[in-house]
DRENLO-175061 format. One record per atom (N, C-alpha, C): x, y, z. Coordinates in steps of 0.05 Angstrom, whole numbers, padded with zeros to 5 digits, always signed. Atoms other than C-alpha are relative to their C-alpha. Layout:
XYZ;...
***
This chain:
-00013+00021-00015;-03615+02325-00026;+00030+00005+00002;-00031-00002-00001;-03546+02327+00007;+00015-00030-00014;-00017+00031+00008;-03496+02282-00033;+00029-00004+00017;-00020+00005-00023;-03453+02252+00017;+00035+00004-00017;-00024+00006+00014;-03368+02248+00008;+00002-00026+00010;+00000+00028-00004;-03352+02182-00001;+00024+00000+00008;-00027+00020+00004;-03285+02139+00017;+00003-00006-00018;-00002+00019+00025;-03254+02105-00039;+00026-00011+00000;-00029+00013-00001;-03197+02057-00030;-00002-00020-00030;-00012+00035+00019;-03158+02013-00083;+00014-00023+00021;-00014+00022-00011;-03144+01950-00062;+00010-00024-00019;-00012+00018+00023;-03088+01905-00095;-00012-00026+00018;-00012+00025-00015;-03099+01835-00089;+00006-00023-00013;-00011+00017+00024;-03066+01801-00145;+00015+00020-00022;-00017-00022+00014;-03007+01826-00190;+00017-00027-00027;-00015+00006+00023;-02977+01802-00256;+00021+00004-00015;-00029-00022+00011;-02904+01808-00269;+00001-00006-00045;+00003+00006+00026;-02895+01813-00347;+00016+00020-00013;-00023-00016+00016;-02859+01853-00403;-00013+00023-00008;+00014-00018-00003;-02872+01927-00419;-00017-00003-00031;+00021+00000+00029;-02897+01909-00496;-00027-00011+00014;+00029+00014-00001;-02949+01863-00465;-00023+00017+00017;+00014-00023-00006;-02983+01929-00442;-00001+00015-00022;+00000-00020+00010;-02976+01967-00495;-00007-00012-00042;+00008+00011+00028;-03013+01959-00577;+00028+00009-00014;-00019-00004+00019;-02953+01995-00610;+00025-00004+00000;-00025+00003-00008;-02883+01982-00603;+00015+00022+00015;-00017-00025-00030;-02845+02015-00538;+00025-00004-00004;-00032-00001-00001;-02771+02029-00537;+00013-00012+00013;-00014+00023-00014;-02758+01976-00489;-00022-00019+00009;+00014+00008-00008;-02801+01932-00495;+00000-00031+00018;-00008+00020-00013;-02771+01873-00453;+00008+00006+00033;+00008-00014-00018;-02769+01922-00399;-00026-00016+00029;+00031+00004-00026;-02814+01898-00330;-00014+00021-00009;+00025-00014+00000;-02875+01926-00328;-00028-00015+00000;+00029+00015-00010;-02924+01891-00283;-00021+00011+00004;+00026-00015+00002;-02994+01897-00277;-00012-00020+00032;+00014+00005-00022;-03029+01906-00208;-00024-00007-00009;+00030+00004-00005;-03105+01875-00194;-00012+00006+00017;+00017-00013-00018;-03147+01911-00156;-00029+00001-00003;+00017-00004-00004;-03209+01914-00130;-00006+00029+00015;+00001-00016-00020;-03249+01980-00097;-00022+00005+00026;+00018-00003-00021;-03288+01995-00042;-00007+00030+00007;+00015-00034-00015;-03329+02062-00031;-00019-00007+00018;+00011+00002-00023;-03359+02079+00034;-00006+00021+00011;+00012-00031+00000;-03407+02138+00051;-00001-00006+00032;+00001+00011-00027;-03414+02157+00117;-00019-00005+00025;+00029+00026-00010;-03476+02119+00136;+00008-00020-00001;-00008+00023+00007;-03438+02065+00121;-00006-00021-00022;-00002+00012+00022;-03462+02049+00064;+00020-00013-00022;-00028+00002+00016;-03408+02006+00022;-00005-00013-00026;-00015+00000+00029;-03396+01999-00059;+00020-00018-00002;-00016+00010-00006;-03360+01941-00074;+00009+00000-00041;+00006-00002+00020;-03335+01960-00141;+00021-00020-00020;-00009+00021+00008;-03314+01900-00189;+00005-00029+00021;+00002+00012-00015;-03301+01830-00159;+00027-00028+00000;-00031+00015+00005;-03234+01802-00184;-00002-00030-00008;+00011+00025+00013;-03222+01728-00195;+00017-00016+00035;-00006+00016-00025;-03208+01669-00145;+00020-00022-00008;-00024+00022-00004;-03150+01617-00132;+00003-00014-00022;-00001+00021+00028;-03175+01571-00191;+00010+00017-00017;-00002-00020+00013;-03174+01629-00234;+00032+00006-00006;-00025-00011-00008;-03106+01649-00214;+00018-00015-00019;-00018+00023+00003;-03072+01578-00228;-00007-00003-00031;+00025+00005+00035;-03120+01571-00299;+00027+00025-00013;-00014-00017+00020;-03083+01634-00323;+00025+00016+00007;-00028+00000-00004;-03017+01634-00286;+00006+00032+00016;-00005-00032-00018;-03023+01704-00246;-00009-00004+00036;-00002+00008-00025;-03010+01711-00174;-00019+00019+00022;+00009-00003-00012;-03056+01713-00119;+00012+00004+00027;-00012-00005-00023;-03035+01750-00061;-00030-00008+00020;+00028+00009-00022;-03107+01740-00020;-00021-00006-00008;+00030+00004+00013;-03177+01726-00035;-00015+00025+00000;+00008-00026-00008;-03224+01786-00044;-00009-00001+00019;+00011-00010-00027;-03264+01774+00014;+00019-00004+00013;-00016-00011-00023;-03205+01769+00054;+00013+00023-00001;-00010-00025+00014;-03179+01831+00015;-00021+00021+00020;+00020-00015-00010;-03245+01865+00037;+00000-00001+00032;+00003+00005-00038;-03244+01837+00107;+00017+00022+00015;-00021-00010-00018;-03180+01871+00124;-00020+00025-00005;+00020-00016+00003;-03223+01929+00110;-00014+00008+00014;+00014+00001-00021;-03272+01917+00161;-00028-00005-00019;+00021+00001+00019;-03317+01899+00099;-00018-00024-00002;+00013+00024+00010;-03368+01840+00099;-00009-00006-00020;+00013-00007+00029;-03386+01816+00035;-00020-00007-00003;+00034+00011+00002;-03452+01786+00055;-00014+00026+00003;+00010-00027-00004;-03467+01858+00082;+00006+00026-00032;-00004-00021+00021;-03448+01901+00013;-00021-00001-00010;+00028-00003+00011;-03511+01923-00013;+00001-00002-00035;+00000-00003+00028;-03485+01943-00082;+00027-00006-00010;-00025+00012+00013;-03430+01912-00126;-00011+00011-00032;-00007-00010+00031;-03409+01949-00199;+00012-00017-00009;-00010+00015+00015;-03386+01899-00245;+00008+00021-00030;-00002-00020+00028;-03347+01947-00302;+00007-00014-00023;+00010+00023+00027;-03349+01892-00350;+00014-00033+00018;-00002+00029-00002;-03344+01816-00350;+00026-00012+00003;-00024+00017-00002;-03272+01798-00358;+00015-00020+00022;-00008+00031-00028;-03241+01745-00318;+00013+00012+00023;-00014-00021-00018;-03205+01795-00272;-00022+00023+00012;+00019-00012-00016;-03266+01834-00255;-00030-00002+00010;+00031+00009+00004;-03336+01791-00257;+00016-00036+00016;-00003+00019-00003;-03299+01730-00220;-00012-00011+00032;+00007+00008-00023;-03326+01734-00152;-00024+00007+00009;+00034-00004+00005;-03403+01754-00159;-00011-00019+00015;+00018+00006-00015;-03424+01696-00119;+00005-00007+00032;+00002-00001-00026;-03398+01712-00053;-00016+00025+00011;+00025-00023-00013;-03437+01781-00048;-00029-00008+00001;+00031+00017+00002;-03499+01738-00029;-00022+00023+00008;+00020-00017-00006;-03541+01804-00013;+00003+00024-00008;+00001-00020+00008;-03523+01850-00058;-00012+00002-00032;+00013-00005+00026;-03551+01880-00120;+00034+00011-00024;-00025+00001+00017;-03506+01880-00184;-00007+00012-00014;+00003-00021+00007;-03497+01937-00221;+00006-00002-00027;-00014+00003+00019;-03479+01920-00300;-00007+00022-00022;+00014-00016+00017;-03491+01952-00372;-00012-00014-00013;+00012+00019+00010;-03535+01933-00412;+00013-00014-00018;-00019+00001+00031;-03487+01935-00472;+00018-00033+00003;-00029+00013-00015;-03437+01892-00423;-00010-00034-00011;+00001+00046-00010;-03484+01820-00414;-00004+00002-00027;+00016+00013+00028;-03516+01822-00498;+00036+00001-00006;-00033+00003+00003;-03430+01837-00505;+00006-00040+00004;-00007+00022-00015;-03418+01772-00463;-00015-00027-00007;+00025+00021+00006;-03474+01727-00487;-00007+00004-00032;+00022+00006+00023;-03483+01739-00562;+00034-00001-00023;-00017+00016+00035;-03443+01730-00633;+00033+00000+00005;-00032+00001+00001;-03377+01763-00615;+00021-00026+00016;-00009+00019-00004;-03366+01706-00568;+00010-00022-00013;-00008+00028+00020;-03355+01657-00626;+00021+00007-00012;-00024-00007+00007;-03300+01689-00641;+00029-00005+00017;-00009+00016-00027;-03240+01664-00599;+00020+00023+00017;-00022-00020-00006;-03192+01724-00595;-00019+00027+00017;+00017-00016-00021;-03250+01765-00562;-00017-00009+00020;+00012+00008-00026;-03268+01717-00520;+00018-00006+00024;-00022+00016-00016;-03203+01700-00485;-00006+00015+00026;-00011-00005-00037;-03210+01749-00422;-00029-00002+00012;+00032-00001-00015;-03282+01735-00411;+00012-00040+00012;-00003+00022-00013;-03290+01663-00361;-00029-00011-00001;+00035+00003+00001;-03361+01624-00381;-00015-00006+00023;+00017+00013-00026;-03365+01602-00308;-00014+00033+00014;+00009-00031-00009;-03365+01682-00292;-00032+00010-00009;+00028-00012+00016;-03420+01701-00343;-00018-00019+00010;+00022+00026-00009;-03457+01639-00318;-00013+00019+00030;+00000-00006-00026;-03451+01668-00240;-00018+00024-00018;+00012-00018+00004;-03481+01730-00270;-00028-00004-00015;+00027+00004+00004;-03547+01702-00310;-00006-00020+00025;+00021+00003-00016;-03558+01675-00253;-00001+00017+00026;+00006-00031-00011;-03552+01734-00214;-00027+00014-00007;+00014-00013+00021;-03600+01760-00266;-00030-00019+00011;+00022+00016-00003;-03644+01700-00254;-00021+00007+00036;+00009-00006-00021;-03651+01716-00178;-00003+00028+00016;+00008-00033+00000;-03670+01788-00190;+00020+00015+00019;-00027-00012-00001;-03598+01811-00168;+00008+00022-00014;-00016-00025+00015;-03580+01856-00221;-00015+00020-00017;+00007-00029+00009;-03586+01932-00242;+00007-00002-00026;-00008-00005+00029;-03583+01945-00313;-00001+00026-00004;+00001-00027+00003;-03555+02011-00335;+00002+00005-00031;-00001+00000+00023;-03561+02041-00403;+00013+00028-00009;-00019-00015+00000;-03499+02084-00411;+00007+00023+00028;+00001-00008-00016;-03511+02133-00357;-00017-00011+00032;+00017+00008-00023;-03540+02112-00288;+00011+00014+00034;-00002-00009-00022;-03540+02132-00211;-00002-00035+00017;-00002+00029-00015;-03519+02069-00162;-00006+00006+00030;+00008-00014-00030;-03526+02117-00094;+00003+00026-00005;+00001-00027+00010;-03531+02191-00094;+00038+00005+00008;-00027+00001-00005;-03459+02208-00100;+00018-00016-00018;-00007+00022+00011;-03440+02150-00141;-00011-00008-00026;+00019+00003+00035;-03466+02142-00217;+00027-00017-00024;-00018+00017+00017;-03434+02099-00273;-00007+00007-00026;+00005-00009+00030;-03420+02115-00351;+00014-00016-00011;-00007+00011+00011;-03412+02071-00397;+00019+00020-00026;-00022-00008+00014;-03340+02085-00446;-00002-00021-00020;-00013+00015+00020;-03334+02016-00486;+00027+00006-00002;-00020-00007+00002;-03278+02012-00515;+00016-00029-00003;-00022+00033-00008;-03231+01950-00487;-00027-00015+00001;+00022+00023-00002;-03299+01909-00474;-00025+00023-00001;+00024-00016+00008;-03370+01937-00510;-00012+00015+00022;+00016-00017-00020;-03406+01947-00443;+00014+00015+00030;-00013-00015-00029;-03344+01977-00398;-00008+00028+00004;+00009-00027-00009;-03365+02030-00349;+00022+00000+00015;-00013-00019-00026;-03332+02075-00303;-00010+00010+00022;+00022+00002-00021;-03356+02087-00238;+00016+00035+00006;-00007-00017-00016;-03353+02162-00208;-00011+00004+00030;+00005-00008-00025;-03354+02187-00140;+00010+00021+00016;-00018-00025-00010;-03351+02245-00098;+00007-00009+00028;-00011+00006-00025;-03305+02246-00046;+00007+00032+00005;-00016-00025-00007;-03273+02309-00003;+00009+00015-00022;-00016-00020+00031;-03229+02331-00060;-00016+00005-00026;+00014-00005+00025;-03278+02321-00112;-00008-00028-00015;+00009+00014+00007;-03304+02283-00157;+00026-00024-00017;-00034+00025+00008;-03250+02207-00173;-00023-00016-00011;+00012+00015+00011;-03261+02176-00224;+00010-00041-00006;-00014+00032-00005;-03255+02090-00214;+00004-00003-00034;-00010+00014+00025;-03220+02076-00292;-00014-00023-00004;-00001+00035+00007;-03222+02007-00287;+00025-00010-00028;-00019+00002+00025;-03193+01983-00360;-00008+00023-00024;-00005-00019+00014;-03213+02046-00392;+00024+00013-00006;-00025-00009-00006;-03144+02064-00367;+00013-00028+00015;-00012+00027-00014;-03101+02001-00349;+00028+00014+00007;-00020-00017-00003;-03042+02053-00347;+00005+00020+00000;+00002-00024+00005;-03028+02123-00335;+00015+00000-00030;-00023-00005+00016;-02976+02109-00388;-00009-00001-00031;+00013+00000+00030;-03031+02092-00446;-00018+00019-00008;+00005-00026+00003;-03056+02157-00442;+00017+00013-00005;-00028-00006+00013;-02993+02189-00437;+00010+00010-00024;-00021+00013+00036;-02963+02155-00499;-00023+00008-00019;+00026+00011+00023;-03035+02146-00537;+00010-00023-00006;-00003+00026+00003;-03008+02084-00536;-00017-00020+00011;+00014+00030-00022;-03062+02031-00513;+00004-00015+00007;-00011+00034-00004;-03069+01965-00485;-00018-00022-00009;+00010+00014+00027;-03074+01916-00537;-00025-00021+00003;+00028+00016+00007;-03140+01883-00512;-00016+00017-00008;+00008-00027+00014;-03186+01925-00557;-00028-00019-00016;+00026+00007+00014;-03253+01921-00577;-00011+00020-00023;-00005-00027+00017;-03262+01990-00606;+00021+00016+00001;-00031-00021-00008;-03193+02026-00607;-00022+00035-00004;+00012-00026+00004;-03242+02100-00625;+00001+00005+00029;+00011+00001-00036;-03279+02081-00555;+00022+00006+00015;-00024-00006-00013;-03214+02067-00520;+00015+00029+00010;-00007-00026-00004;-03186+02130-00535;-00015+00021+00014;+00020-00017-00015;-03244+02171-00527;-00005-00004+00036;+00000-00005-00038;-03252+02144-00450;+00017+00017+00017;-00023-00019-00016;-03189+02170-00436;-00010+00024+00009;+00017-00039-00004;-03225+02244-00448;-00031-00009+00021;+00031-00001-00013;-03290+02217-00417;+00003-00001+00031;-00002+00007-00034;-03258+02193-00350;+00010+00028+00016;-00013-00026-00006;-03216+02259-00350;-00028+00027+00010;+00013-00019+00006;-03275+02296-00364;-00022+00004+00029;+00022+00008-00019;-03317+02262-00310;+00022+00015+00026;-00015-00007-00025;-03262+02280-00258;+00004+00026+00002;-00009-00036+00000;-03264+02357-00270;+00013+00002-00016;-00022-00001+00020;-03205+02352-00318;+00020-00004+00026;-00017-00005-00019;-03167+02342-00260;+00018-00030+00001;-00010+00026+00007;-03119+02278-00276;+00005-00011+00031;-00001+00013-00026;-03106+02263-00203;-00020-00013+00007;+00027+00007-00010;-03178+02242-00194;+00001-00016-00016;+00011+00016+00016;-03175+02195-00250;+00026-00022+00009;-00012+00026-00013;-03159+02119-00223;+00007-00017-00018;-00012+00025+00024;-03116+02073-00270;-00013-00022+00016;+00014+00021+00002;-03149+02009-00277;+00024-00028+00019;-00025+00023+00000;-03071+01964-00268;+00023+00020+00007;-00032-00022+00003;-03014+02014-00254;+00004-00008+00025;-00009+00009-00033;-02977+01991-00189;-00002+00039+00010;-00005-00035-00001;-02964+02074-00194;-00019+00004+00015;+00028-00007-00016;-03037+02086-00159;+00005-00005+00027;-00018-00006-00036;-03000+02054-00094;+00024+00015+00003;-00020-00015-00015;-02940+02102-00094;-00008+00027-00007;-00001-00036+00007;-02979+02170-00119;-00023-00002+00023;+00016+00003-00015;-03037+02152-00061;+00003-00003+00024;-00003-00013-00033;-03038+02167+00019;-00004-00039+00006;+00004+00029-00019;-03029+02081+00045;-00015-00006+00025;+00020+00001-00016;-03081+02059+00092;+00017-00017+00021;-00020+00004-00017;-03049+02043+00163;-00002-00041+00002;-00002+00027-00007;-03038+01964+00162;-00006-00012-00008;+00010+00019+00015;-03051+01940+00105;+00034-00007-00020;-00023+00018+00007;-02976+01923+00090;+00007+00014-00036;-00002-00010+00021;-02986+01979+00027;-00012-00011-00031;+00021+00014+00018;-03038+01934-00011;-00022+00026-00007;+00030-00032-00004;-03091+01996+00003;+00002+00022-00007;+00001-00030-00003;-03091+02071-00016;-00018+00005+00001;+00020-00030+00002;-03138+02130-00004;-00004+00007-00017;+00005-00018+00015;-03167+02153-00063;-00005+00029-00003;+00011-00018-00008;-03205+02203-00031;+00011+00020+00022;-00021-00022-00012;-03144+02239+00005;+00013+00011-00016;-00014-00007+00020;-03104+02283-00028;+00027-00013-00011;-00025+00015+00016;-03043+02249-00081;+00024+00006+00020;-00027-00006-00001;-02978+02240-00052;+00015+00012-00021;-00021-00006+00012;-02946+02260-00111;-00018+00003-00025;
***
């Protein structure tokens, strides 16, 4: 079987101005320093048209609930796109958090892609705990058993295939059941981070970012996402780094919300 090259755009569409400690577990040399964090959603697109809608961000309430700013909605994010979200066949959810499991019930015809690790994560003991529950949203996990309920969702169990071309590996790490999504494009194989990498800069440093479920995991993704991408660090997609729109080729009219994954780095 030929495996197609995909597309693969980031799309910002919500950004968090904040201080550079509140990215980082260990103490930084300036840590009062900016250092905002973009929200993005992605969109892969083979060329059958098949489209990947990968994660699903959060919506307006969401926004106001936890004080971070909404520049658009995803499906209007997607629209500009030329993307319908009743038409996306398949949606990756790389874990539950309130920033990437918040909009699951506008893809009314797609199949949802999770880990297994991700929903018994989301639904069992650690929840009673309050400091590992804060970035999860119960109306989110709700949208998702009942996803579950109306035979919507894929369950993967560390490794899986979502279209030929397209396969997802579970890292843990920042949340038990986070995956990473790969895909080949032209240049090769890019790997979507998500919060395996919230920063080029917590790789970098070895400095993480202080939401942490397993700090081992964490680290280790770093090598796993790298590893998945060839070793080729260009191919590997920070999860939050505004950086991903100024090292990436801008898509014509989207006002610099958009890059090209799947073209080669500006820089």
């Amino acid at each position: 079987m030929t495996i197609p090259n995909w597309e693969a755009y980031a799309i910002r569409y919500g950004r968090h101005d904040r201080p550079a400690q509140s990215n980082f577990l260990l103490p930084v040399a300036d840590p009062h320093d900016a250092m905002p964090l973009d929200y993005f959603v992605w969109l892969l697109r083979a060329p059958d048209g098949h489209e990947i809608v990968v994660d699903t961000g959060f919506d307006a309430a969401c926004a106001a609930k936890r004080g971070r700013t909404l520049h658009r909605s995803v499906a209007e994010s997607l629209a500009a796109m030329d993307c319908d979200v009743a038409k996306v066949r398949d949606v990756v959810v790389t874990h539950l958090h309130y920033d990437h499991a918040g909009s699951i019930d506008i893809f009314t015809g797609a199949k949802v892609h999770i880990q297994d690790r991700e929903m018994a994560f989301a639904t069992g003991r650690h929840m009673c705990t309050a400091c590992i529950r804060v970035p999860f949203e119960a109306d989110h996990v709700i949208s998702m058993v009942k996803a579950l309920f109306a035979d919507k969702v894929v369950f993967h169990d560390g490794e899986g295939e979502v279209a030929p071309g397209v396969s997802v590996h579970r890292v843990g790490g920042h949340s038990d059941g986070l995956q990473v999504v790969r895909v080949q494009t032209a240049r090769g194989p890019v790997v979507i981070a998500s919060d395996a990498l919230h920063f080029y800069a917590n790789d970098r440093t070895g400095n993480p970012f202080p939401i942490i479920f397993d700090l081992g995991a964490m680290t280790q993704g770093w090598r796993i996402s790298k590893r998945l991408a060839g070793g080729d660090e260009s191919r590997v997609i920070a999860g939050h780094d505004p950086e991903v729109r100024a090292r990436f080729q801008p898509v014509a009219g989207q006002d610099g919300e958009v890059v090209a994954l799947h073209l080669p780095p500006l820089r």
